[in-house]
C-alpha positions in Angstrom: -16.9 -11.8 11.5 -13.7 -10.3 9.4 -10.4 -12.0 10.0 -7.2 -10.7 11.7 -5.7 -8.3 8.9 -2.5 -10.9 8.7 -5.1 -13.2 7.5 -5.9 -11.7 4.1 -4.8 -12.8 0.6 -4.6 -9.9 -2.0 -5.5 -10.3 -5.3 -5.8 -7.6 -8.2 -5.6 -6.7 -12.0 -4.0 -3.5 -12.0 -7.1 -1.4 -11.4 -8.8 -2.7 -7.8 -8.1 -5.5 -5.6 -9.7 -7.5 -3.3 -8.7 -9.2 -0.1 -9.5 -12.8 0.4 -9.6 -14.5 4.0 -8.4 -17.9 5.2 -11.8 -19.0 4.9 -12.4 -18.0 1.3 -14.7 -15.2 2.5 -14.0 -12.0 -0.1 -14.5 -9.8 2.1 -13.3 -6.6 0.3 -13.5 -5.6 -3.2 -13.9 -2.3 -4.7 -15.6 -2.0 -8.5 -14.2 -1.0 -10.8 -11.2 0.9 -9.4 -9.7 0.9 -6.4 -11.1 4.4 -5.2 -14.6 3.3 -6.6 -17.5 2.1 -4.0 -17.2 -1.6 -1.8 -19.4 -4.4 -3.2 -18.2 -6.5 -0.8 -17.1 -4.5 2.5 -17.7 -7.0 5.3 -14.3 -6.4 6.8 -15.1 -3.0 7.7 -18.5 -4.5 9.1 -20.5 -7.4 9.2 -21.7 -10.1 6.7 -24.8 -8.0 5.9 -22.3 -5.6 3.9 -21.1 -8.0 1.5 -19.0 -11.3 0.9 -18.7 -13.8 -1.3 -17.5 -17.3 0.4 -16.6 -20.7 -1.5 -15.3 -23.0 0.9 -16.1 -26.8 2.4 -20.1 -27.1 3.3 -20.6 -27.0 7.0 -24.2 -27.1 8.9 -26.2 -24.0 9.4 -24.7 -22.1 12.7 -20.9 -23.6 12.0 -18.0 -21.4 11.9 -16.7 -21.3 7.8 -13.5 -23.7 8.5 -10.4 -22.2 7.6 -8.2 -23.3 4.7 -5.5 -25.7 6.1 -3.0 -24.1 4.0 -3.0 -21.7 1.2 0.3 -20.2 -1.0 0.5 -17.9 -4.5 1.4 -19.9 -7.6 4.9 -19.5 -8.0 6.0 -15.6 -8.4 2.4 -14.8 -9.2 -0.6 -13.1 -7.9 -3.1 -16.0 -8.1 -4.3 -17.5 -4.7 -4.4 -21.3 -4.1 -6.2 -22.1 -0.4 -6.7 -26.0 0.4 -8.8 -27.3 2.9 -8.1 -31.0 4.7 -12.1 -32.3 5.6 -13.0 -35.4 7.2 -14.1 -36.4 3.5 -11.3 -35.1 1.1 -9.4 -32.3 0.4 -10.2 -29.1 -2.1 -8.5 -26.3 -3.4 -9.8 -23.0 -4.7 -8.0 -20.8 -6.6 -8.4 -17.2 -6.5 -7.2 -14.3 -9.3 -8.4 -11.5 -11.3 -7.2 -11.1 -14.4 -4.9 -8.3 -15.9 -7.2 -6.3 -18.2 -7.4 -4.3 -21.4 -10.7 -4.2 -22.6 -12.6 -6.5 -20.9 -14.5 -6.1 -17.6 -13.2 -6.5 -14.5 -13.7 -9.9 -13.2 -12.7 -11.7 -10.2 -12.5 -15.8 -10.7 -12.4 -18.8 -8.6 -12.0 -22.1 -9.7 -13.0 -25.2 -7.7 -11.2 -28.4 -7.9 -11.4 -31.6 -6.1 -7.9 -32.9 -4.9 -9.2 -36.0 -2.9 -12.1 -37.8 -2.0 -15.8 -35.9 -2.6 -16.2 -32.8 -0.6 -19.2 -31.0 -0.2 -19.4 -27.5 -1.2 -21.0 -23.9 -1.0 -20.5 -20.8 -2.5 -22.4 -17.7 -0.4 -22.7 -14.3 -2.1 -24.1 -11.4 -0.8 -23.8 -8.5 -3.1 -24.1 -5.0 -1.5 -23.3 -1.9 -3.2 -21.7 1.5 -2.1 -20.1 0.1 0.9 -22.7 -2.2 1.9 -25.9 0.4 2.0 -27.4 -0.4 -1.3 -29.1 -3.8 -1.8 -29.1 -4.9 -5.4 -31.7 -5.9 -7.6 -30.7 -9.6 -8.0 -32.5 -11.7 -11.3 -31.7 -13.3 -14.1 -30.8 -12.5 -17.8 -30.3 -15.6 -20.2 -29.3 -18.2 -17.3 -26.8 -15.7 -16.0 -27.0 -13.7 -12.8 -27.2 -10.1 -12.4 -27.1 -7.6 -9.6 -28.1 -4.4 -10.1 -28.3 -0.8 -8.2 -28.0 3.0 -10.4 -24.8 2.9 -12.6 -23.6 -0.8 -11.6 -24.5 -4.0 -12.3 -22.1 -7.3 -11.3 -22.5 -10.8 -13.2 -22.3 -14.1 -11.8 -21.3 -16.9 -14.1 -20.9 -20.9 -12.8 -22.1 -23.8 -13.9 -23.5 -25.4 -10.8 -27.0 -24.7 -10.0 -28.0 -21.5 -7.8 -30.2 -20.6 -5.8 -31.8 -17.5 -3.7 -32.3 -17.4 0.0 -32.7 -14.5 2.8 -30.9 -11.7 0.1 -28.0 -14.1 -0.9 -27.1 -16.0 -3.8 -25.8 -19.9 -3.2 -24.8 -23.0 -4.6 -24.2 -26.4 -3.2 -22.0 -29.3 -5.0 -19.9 -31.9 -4.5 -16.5 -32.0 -6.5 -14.5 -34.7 -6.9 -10.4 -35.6 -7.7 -9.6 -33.6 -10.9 -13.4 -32.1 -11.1 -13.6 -28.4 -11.2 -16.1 -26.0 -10.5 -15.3 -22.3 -11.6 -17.2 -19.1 -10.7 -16.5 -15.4 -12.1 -18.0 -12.2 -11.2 -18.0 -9.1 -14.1 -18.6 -5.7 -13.5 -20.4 -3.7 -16.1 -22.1 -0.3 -16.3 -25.8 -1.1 -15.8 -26.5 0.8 -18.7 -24.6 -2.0 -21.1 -25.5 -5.1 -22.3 -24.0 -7.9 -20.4 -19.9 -8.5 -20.7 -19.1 -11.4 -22.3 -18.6 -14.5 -20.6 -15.6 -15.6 -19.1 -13.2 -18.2 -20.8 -12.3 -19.1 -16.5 -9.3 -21.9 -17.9 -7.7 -19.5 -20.7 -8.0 -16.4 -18.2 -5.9 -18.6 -15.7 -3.2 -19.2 -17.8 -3.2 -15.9 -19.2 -3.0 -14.6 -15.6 0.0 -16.7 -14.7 1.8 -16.3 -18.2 1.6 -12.2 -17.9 3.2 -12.6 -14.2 5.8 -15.0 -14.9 7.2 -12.6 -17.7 6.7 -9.4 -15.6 8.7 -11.0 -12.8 11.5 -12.3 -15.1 12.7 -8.8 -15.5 13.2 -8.1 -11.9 17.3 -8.0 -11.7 17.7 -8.6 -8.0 19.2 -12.2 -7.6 20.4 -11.3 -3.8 19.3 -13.8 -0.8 16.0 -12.0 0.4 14.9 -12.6 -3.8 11.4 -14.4 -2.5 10.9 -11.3 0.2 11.8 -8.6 -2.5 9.8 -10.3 -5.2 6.7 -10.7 -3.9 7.0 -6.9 -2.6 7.3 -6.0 -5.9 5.0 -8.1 -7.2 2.5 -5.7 -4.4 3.6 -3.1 -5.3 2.9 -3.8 -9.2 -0.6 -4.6 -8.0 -1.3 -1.5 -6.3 -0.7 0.4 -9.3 -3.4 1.7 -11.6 -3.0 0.8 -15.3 -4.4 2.9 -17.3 -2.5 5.8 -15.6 0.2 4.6 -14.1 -1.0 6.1 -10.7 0.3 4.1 -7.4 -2.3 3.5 -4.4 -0.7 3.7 -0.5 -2.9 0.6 -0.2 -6.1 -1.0 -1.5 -8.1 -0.2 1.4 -10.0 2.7 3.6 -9.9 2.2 7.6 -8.2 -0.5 8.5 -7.5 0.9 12.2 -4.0 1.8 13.2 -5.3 1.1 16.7 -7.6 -1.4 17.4 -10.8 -0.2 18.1 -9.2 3.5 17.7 -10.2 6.6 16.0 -6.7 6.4 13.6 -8.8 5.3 10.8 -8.1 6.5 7.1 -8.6 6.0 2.9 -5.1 5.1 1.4 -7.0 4.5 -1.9 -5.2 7.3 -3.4 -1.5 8.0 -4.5 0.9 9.9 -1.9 3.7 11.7 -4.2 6.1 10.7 -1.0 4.7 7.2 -1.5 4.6 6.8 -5.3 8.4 8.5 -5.2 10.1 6.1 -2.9 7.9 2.9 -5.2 9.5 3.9 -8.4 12.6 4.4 -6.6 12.6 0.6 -5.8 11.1 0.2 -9.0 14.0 1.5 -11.1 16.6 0.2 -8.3 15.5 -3.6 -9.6 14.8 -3.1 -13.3 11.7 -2.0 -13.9 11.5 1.1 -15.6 8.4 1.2 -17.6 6.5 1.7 -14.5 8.9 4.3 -13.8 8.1 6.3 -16.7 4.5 5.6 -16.6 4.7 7.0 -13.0 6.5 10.0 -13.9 3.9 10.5 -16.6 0.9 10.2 -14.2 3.1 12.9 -12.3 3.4 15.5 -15.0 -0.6 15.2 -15.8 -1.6 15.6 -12.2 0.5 18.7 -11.1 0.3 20.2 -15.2 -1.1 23.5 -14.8 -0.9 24.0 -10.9 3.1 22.8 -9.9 3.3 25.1 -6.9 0.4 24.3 -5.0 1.3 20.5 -5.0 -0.5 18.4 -3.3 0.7 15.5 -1.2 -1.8 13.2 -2.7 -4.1 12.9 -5.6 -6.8 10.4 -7.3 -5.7 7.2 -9.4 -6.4 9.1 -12.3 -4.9 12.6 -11.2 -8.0 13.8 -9.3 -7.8 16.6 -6.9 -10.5 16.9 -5.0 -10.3 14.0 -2.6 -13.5 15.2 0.5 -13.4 13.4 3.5 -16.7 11.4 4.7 -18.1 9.1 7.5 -19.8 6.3 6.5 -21.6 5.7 9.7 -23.8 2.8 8.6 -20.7 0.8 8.8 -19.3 -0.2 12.7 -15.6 -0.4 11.5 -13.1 -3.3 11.9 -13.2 -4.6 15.3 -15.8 -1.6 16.1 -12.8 0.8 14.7 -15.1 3.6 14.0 -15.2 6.5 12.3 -15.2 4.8 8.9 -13.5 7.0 6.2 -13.7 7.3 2.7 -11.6 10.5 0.7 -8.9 11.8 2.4 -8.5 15.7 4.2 -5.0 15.4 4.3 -4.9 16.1 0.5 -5.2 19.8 1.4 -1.9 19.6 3.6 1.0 21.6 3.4 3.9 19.3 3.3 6.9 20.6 2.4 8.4 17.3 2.4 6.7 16.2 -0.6 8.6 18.1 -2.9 11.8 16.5 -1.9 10.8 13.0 -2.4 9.4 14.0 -5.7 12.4 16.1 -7.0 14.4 13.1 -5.5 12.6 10.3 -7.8 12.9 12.8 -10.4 16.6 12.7 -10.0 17.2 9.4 -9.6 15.1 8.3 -12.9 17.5 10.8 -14.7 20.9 9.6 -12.9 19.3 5.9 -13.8 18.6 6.5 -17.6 14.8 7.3 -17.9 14.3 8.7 -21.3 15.1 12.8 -20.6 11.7 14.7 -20.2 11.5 18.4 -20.6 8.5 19.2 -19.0 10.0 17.0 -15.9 13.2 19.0 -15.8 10.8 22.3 -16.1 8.4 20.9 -13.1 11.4 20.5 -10.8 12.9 24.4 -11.6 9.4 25.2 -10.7 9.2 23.2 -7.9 12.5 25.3 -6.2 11.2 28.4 -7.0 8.3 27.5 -5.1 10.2 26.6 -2.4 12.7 29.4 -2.4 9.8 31.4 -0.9 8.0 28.8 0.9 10.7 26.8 3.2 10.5 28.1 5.8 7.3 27.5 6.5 5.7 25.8 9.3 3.9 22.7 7.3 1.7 19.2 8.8 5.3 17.3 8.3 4.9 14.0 6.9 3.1 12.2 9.1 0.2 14.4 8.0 -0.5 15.9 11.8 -3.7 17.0 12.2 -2.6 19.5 15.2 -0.8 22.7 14.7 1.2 23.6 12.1 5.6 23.1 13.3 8.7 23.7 11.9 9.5 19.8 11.2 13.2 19.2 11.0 12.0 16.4 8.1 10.8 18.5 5.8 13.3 21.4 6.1 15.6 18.3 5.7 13.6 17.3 2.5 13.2 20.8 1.3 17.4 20.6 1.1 17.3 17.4 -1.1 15.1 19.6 -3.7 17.6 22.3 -3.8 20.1 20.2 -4.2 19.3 17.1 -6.6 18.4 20.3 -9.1 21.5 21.9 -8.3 23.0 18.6 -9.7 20.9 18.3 -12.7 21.9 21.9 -13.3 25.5 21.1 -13.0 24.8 18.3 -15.4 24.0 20.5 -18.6 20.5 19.5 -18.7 18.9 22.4 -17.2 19.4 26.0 -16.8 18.5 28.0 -13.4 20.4 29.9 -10.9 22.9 28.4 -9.8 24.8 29.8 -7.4 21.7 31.4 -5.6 20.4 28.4 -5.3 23.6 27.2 -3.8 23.3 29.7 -1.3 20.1 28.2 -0.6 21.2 24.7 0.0 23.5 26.0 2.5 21.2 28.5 4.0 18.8 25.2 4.8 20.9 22.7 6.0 22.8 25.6 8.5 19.6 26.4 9.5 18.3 23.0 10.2 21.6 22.2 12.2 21.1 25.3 14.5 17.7 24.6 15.0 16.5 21.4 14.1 19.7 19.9 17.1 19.6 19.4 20.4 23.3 19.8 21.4 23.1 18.2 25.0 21.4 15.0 23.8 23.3 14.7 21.1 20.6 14.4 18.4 18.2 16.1 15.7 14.4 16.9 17.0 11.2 16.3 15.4 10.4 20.2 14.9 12.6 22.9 15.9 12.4 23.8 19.5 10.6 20.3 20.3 11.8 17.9 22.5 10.4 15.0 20.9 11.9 12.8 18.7 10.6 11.6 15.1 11.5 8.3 13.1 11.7 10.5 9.6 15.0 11.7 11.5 16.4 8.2 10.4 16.8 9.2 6.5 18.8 12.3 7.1 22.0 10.1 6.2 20.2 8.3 3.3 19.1 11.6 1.4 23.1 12.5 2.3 22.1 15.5 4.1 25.1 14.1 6.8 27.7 11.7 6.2 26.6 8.0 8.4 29.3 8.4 10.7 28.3 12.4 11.5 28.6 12.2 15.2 25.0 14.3 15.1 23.8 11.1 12.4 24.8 8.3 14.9 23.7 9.9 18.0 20.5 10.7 16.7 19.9 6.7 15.7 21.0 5.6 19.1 18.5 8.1 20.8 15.5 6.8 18.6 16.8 3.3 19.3 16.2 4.5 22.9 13.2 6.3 22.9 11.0 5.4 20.0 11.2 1.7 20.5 9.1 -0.8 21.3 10.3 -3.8 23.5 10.1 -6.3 20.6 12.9 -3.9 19.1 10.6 -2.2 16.2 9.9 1.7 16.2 7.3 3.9 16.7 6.7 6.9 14.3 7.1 9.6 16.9 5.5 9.4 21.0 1.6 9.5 20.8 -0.3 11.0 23.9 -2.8 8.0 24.6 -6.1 9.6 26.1 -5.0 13.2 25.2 -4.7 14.8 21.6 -0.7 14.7 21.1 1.4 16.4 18.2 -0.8 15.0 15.5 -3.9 16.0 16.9 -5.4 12.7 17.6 -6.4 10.7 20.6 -5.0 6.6 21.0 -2.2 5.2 20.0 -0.5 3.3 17.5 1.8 0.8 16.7 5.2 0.5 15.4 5.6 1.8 11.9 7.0 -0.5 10.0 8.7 1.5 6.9 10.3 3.3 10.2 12.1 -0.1 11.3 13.0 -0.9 8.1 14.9 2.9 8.2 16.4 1.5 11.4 17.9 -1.2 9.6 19.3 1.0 6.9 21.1 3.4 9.1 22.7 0.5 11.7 24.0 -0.8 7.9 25.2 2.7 7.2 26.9 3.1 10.4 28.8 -0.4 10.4 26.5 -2.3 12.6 25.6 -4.7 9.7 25.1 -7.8 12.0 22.6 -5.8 14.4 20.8 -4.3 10.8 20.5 -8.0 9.3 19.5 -9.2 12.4 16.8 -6.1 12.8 15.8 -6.6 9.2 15.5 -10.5 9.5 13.0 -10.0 12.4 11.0 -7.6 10.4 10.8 -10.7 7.8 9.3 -12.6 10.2 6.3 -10.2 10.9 5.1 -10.7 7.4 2.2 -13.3 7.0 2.4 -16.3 5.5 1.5 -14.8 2.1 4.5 -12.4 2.5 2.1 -9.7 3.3 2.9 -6.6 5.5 0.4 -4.0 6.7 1.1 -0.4 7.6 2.1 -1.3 11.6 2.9 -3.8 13.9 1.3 -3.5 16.9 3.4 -5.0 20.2 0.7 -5.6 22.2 -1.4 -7.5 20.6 1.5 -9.2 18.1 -0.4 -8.5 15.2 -0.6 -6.6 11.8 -2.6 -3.0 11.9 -3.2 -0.5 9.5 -4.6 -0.4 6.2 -3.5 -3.8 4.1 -0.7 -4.2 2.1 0.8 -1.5 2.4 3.2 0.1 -0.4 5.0 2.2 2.5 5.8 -1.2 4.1 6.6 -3.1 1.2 9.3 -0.4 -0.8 11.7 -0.2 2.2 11.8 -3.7 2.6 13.0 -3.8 -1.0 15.3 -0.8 -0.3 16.8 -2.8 2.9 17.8 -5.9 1.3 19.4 -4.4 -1.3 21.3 -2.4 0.8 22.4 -5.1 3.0 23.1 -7.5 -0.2 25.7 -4.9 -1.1 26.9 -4.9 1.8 27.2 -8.8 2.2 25.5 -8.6 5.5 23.3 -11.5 5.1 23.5 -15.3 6.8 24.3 -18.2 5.1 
């Protein structure tokens, strides 16, 4: 059985990740990107779909014991879990390391801390999501699994053995022995990878996150929250392109045993924007530019019809599946993998992009021509396209609306390219486009407010309200202390939250198909309470927004890990895990609060 989502380690190498429970089960890992096919997807399932557990020896039947504590190394991505047994205590350290040319490869390393502790390592190797059982046999003492184009290597020392389709090994380690284990993945079609030098990738591994780290320039109080979400957020982005996933992982439910289950294996524009944004904001701009390079390859050709999302590598075609073979996490079923939302119209999206663009200019991002050319283009597009109906951010499967958020979005376009036009570095029309900016914003204020109640709708004409309403002050589309700004916050503050205080994405209809099309419910989006905490800041009720944002700290596990949602009910983390959404306003948050001195102690 899969853990709680709260009780997952990540660990990654720039290209996939897996997730590693409190028991030392790997119970997710994708090979050899993040987007590619599961070889070990027991948390969408059952054991029988792949897992590879080292942890303290316990009789046939037992429960796998769960580690008695567990931490990263330092400001690093490698996993240390230790286990307290009636016979000693063992650690196991988890981490894959950063890599150029070599294969992927995931290592653990066993070592004996006190007394002698009995051991076993179970791995169960399934391929393409847990369907496909591997051909496992043995090539020059070394272990191989192979099915079609993959084949995945296990290298140890200790002895191993076969039994009912799954590979173990039983040992005893001692103080200061170690045991260590690596898996390689390697085209079937090659020879085998060379074998891995476990000790030297270690401190390779620590050594390249200790110097990426030392260039983050944030020294504020929340530094350990901030770093590790950057540290996240450096893990979910793809290498070789420079491409940033939402998350690691395909339908981890946003409802418990609910239908809201999707594949965030891919990079969101509105996602990958607001990441560099943070990115830039605490000194890294290298994955800045590499970001804005992965952008100008995957819209080249093809600018106005943008998509909202694309593959790691710039992809476009993204089809939605079911993998019915698997019964979901916690029987969350269907189980999805591509994504249908990439055909969306989301008017949105070209805000947040024009907006990143902006901000890596106003920041110092070597100039880019072809960047400055993509965002006249952009506005052109939108000149004609506006006013549109679109899906809106939250990527509604209903009806098409008028969403105040993207008209509001579509205004930051105009006018962050009105301001690099202003600035000399581009030429365009600049007073139609002036007009423009003012023909959207009027037009969202006459249609997009509800005069009685005092505040700004989801969709023009609607009722409802909408959490995305929260960033109309931080795009500076109003001033914070608009009358129309602060009574909007106060009515979402009202309506959209949950009695622990955190808030909901917009009103869901339970049994009945609400606004996004969808049956159940969800919980409270937690990129959406971080915006809560930003705009009680911006409004002068720093003590409420520290207090808000401390709270929010607190929902994190104890790996400093935060998923897509919290859910009230249950007290506990849904939605696919980590989550770069979650992660990037928590880093926007402190920093604003920081500046603001609104911090204790």
């Amino acid at each position: 059985m899969s853990g709680r989502i709260e009780d997952y380690a990540l660990i990654g190498d720039m290209q996939t990740a897996a997730l590693v429970c409190r028991d030392g089960a790997v119970d997710w890992l994708c090979l050899p990107r993040f987007d590619s096919h599961a070889v070990f997807a027991s948390i969408l399932g059952t054991e029988d779909h792949g897992f590879w557990r080292i942890g303290p020896a316990v009789p046939a039947g037992a429960e796998a014991p769960r580690a008695t504590r567990r931490r990263y190394r330092g400001e690093s991505l490698v996993l240390e879990s230790e286990w307290d047994t009636p016979r000693g205590t063992v650690r196991v350290t988890d981490f894959m390391p950063p890599r150029e040319d070599h294969a992927p490869q995931l290592i653990r390393i066993v070592e004996g801390v006190t007394g002698r502790v009995p051991m076993r390592s179970a791995l169960r190797m399934r391929f393409s999501y847990g369907r496909v059982v591997p051909w496992v046999h043995k090539v020059d003492g070394r272990t191989v699994a192979v099915a079609g184009p993959d084949s995945v290597w296990l290298d140890t020392d200790t002895q191993t053995y076969g039994k009912d389709l799954t590979t173990y090994s039983d040992f005893t380690v001692r103080p200061g022995e170690r045991m260590a284990f690596s898996i390689s993945w390697q085209p079937s079609h090659k020879g085998a990878p060379e074998l891995p030098d476990t000790g030297a990738a270690l401190e390779s591994t620590i050594e390249f996150w200790r110097d990426w780290v030392d260039q983050c320039t944030y020294h504020g109080p929340y530094r350990e929250a901030v770093v590790r979400s950057l540290i996240t957020l450096k893990a979910l982005t793809y290498g070789p392109t420079g491409g940033i996933v939402a998350a690691p992982t395909t339908s981890l439910p946003e409802e418990i045993g609910g239908v809201r289950n999707w594949d965030y294996r891919y990079t969101w524009l509105r996602d990958a924007a607001i990441t560099l944004s943070s990115l830039l904001r605490t000194g890294y701009r290298e994955e800045a530019r590499a970001w804005r390079e992965w952008l100008l390859r995957a819209v080249a050709g093809d600018p106005e019809n943008l998509q909202i999302m694309y593959g790691i590598a710039g992809e476009r075609e993204l089809g939605e599946t079911e993998l019915d073979w698997l019964p979901g996490y916690e029987g969350s079923r269907p189980v999805r993998v591509g994504n249908g939302a990439a055909g969306q119209l989301q008017l949105d999206v070209y805000g947040e992009v024009t907006e990143a663009l902006h901000l890596g200019h106003m920041t110092g991002l070597a100039r880019s021509d072809y960047a400055s050319l993509l965002q006249l283009k952009l506005i052109r597009y939108l000149e004609t396209h506006w006013d549109q109906p679109d899906e809106g951010i939250w990527e509604v499967r209903g009806p098409r609306r008028h969403f105040v958020h993207s008209k509001v979005m579509a205004w930051v376009a105009v006018d962050r390219t009105i301001k690099l036009i202003e600035s000399g570095d581009a030429d365009g029309p600049l007073e139609r486009w002036r007009e423009l900016r003012d023909e959207i914003h009027q037009d969202v204020c006459e249609k997009g407010f509800d005069k009685e109640r005092n505040t700004f709708t989801q969709s023009y004409g609607s009722q409802e309200l909408d959490a995305s309403l929260l960033l109309i002050p931080q795009m500076g589309f109003l001033p914070p202390d608009d009358k129309r700004v602060i009574g909007t916050i106060e009515a979402i503050q009202r309506e959209l939250s949950t009695p622990d205080g955190f808030i909901l994405r917009y009103p869901t209809a339970g049994e009945e198909a609400g606004v996004d099309g969808l049956e159940g419910d969800e919980g409270a989006f937690l990129a959406c309470s971080f915006w809560m905490a930003d705009d009680l800041a911006m409004i002068g009720r720093v003590d409420e927004a520290r207090r808000l944002f401390e709270k929010l700290l607190s929902l994190r596990n104890d790996l400093g890990l935060l998923a897509e949602e919290w859910d009230p009910r249950l007290q506990r983390q849904v939605g696919n895990f980590p989550q770069a959404f979650s992660h990037v306003p928590l880093i926007d948050t402190a920093l604003r609060l920081t500046a603001s001195g609104a911090y204790g102690g």
